[in-house]
C-alpha positions as CSV (number, residue, x, y, z in Angstrom):
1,X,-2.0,0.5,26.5
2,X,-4.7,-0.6,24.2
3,X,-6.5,2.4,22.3
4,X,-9.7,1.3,19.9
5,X,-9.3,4.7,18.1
6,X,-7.0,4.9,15.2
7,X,-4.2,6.6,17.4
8,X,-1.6,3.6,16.4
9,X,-2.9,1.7,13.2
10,X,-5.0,3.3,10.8
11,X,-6.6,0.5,8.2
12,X,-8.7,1.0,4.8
13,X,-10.5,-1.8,3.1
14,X,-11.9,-1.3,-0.7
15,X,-13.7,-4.6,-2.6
16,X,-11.8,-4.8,-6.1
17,X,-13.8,-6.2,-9.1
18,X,-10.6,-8.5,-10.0
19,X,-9.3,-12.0,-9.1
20,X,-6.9,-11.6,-5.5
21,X,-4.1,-12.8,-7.5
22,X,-4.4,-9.9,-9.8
23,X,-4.7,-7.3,-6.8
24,X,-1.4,-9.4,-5.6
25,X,0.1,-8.6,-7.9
26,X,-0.7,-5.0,-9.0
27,X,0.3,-4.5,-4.9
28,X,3.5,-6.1,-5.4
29,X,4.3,-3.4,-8.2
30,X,6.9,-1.3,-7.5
31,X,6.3,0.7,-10.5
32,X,2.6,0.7,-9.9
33,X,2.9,1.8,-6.5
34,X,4.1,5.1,-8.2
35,X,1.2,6.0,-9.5
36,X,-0.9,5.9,-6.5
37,X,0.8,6.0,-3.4
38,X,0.7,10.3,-2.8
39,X,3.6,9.8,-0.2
40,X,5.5,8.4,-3.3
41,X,4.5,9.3,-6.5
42,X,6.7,8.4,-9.4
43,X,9.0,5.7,-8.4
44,X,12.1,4.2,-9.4
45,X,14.9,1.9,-8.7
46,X,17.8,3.5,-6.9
47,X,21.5,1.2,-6.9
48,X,20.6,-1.2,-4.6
49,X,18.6,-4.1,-6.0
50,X,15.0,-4.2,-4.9
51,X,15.2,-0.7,-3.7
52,X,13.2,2.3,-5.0
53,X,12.1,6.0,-4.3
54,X,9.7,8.1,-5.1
55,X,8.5,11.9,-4.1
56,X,5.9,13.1,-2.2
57,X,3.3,15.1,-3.5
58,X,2.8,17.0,-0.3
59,X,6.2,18.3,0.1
60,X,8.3,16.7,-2.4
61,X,10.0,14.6,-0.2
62,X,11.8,11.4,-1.3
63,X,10.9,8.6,-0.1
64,X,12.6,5.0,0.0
65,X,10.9,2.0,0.1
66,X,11.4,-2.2,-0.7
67,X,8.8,-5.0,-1.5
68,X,8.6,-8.0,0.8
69,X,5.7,-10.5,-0.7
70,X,4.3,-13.4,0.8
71,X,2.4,-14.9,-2.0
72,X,0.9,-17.8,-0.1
73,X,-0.8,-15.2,2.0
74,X,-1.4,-12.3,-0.3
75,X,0.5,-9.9,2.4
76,X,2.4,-7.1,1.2
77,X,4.8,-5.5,3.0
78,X,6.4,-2.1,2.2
79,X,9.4,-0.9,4.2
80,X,10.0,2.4,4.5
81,X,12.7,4.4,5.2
82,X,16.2,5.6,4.9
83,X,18.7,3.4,2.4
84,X,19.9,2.6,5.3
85,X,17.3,1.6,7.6
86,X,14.1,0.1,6.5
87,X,10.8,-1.1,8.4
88,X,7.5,-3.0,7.2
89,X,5.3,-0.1,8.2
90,X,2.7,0.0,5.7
91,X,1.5,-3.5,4.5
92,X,-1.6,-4.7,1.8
93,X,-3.4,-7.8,2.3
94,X,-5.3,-9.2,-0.5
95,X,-8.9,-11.3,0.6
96,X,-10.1,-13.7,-1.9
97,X,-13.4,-14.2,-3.0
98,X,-13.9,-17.4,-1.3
99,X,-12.9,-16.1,2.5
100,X,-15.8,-13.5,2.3
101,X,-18.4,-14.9,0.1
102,X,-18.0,-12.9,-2.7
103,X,-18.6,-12.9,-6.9
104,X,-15.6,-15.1,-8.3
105,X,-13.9,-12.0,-9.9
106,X,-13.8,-10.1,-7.0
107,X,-11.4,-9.6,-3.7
108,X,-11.0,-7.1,-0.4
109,X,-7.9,-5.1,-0.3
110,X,-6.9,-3.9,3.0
111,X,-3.9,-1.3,3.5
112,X,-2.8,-1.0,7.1
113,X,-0.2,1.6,8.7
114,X,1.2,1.9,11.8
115,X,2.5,5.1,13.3
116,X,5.7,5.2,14.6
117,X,6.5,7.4,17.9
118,X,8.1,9.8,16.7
119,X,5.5,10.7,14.2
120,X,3.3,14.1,14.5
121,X,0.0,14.3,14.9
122,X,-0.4,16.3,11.7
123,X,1.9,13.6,9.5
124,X,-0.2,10.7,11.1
125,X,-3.7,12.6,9.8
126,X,-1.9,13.1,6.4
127,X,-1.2,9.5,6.1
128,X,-4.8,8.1,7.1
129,X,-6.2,10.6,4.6
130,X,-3.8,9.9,1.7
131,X,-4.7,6.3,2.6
132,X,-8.7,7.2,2.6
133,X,-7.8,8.6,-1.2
134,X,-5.4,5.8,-2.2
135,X,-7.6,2.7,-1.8
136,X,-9.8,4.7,-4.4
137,X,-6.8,5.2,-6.8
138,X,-5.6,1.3,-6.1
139,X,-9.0,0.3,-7.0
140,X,-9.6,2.1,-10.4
141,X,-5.9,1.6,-11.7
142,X,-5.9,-2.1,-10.5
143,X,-9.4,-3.0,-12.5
144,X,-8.2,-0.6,-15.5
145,X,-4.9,-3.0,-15.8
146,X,-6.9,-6.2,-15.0
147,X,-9.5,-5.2,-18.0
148,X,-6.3,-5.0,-20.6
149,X,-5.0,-8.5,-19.8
C-alpha cells in the first residue's frame, strides 16, 4: 500500500550555516547526539564497543542505539534498540552546498524515521514532533560547535 501522508516515514529537513562535512560529523557524534536527541538525552557508552544509551526525557526510558556512517554519502544511520537487537530506523543525510545551490558554508540536513508496526499511534506523533524540535536543536548546537573550531 502506498500512503503520501506521514503514516510510515516522517522526514524533517533544516539548512545549516556550516560546511556538510562539519554537519557529518556533528551527526556521527555519539556524544553529541545526547544533547539533542529528546528520545535519548545524555548518552553514553555501555560494554559493548560502539554501543551507547541514553534516557528519554518523556518517560525516562533508556534507550540503545549504534552509529553506522557512510562518509562518501553523508548518510547516518542510527540503530535502535535492544543490546540485542538493533535496526537502522532513524537515519541523517547531510546535502552539500553544491547539490542544492547554496552559499559555500552552508548544507541541508534531513532526519528520516520510519515507524515500525508495532508502534502506537500516540509514540509515532511523539517521535515526528520530537523530530519537528530536534532539527532546531541540531541546527543551533551544530553552528555553535562549527563557530569554536
Amino acid at each position: 500500500m502506498i500512503n503520501p501522508s506521514s503514516n510510515y516515514a516522517h522526514s524533517v529537513t533544516g539548512l545549516f550555516d556550516v560546511p556538510a562535512e562539519a554537519a557529518f560529523s556533528f551527526m556521527a557524534d555519539p556524544v553529541a547526539l545526547g544533547q539533542w536527541s529528546l528520545g535519548c538525552m545524555n548518552t553514553q557508552p555501555v560494554n559493548q564497543t560502539g554501543i551507547h544509551s541514553g534516557h528519554s526525557l518523556f518517560d525516562g526510558a533508556q534507550g540503545f542505539f549504534e552509529i553506522d556512517t557512510d562518509s562518501n554519502r553523508l548518510i547516518v544511520d542510527y540503530r535502535l534498540g535492544s543490546l540485542e537487537h538493533m535496526v537502522p530506523r532513524v537515519s541523517a543525510r547531510v546535502v552539500p552546498a553544491e547539490i542544492c545551490g547554496l552559499g559555500q558554508q552552508q548544507c541541508y540536513v534531513t532526519l528520516t524515521a520510519w515507524r515500525s508496526s508495532d508502534m502506537d499511534d500516540t509514540r509515532w506523533h511523539r517521535l515526528c514532533a520530537a523530530h519537528e524540535a530536534e532539527i532546531y536543536l541540531i541546527k543551533s548546537q551544530c553552528e555553535a560547535t562549527y563557530s569554536k573550531v
